[in-house]
Backbone bond lengths (Angstrom), bond angles and torsions (degrees), N, CA, C in turn:
res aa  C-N    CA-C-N  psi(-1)  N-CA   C-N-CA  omega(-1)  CA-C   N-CA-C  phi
1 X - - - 1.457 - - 1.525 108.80 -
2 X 1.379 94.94 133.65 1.720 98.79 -175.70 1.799 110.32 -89.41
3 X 1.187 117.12 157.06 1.672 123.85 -159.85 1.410 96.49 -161.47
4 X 1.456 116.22 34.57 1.565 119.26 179.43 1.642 104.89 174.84
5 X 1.416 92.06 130.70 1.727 100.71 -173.62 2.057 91.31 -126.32
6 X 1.159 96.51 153.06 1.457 126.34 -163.94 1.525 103.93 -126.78
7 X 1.663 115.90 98.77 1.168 135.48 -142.88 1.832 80.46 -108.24
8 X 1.645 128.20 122.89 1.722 89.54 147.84 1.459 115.60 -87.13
9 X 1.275 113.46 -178.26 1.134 131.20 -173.46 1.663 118.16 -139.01
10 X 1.674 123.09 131.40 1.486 109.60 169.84 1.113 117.94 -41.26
11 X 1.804 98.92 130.91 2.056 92.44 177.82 1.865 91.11 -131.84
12 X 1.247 110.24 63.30 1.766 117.38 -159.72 1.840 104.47 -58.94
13 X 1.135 116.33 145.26 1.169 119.77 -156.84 1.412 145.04 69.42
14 X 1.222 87.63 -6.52 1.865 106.30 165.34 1.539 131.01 -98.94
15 X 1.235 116.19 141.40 1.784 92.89 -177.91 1.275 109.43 -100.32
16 X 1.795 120.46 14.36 1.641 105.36 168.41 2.151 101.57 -119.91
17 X 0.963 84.16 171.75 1.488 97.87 -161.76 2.301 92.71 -84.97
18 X 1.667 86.91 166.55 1.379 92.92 -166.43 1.913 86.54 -140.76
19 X 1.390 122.01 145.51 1.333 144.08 173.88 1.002 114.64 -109.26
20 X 1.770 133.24 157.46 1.204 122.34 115.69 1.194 134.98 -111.48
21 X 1.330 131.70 158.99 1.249 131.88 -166.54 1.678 103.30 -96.18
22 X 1.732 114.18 111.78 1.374 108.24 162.94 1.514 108.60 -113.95
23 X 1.443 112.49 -174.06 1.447 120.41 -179.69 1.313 107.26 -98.78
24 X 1.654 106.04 142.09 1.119 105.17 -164.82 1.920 108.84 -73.34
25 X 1.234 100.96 -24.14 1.664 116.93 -179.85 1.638 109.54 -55.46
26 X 1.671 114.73 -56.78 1.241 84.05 -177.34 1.497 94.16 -151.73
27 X 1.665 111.16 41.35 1.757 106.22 179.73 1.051 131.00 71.33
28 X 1.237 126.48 6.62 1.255 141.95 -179.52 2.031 97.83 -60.75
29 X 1.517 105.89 121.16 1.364 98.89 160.15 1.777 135.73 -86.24
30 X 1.223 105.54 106.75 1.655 109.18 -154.19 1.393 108.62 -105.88
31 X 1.421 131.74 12.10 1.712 157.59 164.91 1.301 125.10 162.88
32 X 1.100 92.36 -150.06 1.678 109.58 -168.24 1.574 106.13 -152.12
33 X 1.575 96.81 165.73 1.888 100.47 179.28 1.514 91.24 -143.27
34 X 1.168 114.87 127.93 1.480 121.32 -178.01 1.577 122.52 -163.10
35 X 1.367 136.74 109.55 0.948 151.07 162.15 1.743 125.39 -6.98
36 X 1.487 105.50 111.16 1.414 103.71 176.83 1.233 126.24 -127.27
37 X 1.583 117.85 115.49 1.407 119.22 -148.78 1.385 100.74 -59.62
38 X 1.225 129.15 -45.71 1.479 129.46 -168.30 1.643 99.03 -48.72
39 X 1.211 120.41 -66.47 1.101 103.97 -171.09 1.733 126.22 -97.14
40 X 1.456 87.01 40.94 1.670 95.62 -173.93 1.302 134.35 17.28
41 X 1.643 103.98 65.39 1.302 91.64 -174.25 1.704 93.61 178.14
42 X 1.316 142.06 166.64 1.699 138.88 -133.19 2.070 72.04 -124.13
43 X 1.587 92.06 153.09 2.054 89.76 174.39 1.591 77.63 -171.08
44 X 1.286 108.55 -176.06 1.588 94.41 -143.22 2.054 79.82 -155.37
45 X 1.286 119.96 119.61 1.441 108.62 138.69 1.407 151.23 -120.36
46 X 1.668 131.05 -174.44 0.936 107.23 -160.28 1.848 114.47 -100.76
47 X 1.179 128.74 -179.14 1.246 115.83 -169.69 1.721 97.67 -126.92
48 X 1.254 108.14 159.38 1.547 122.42 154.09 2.071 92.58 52.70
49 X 1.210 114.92 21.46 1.567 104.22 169.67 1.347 104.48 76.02
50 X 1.310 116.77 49.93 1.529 112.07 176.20 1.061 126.79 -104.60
51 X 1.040 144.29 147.72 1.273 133.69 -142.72 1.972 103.57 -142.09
52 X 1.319 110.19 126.74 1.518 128.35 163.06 1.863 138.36 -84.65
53 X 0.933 120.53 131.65 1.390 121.84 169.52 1.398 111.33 -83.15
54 X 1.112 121.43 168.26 1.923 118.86 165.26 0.980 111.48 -22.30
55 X 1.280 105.24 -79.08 1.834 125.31 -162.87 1.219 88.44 -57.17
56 X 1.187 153.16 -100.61 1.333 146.64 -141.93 1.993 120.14 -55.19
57 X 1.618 90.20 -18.52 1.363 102.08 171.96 1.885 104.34 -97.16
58 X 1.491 124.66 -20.00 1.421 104.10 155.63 1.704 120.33 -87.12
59 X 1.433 105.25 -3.59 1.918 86.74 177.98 1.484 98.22 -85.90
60 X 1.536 116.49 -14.52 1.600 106.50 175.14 1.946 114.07 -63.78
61 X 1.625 102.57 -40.06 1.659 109.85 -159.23 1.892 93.25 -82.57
62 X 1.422 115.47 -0.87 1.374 116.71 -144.24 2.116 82.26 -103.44
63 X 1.777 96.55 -44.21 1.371 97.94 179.42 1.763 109.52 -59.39
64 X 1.438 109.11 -72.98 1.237 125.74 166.89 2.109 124.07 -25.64
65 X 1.174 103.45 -13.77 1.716 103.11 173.43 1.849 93.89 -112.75
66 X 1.503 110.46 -38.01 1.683 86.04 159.34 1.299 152.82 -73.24
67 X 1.201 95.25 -6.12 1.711 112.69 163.55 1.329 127.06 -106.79
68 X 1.681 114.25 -0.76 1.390 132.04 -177.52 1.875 109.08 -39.64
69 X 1.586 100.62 -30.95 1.766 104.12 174.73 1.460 125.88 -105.02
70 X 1.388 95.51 30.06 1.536 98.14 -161.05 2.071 108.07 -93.23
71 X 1.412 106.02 -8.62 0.971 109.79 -177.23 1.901 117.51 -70.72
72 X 0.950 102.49 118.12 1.835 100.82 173.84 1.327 143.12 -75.60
């Protein structure tokens, strides 16, 4: 069961895409997942002090290895 939806978002001038992470319960925006050239590769943080369990911290690492090639 999913408990996190992966919104994109304009990221203009960039050629990889940018998310945010809300709850699926009631939309609450609780981060983001967005691409960092230095470390070549998409990592995601959290916003406003929000805080994750496992599960919500593996549908994040679960999103993040399926898009690991998404950069162009």
């Amino acid at each position: 069961m999913a408990f996190l939806r992966f919104d994109p978002v304009a990221n203009p001038g960039n050629k990889t895409c940018r998310w945010l992470i809300l709850s699926m319960r009631d939309g609450q925006q609780l981060g983001y997942v967005e691409y960092r050239p230095t470390w070549r590769k998409y990592v995601w943080g959290s916003l406003n002090n929000a805080i994750f369990d496992s599960g919500c911290t593996q549908e994040i690492t679960n999103f993040l290895i399926a898009h690991k090639d998404d950069r162009q």
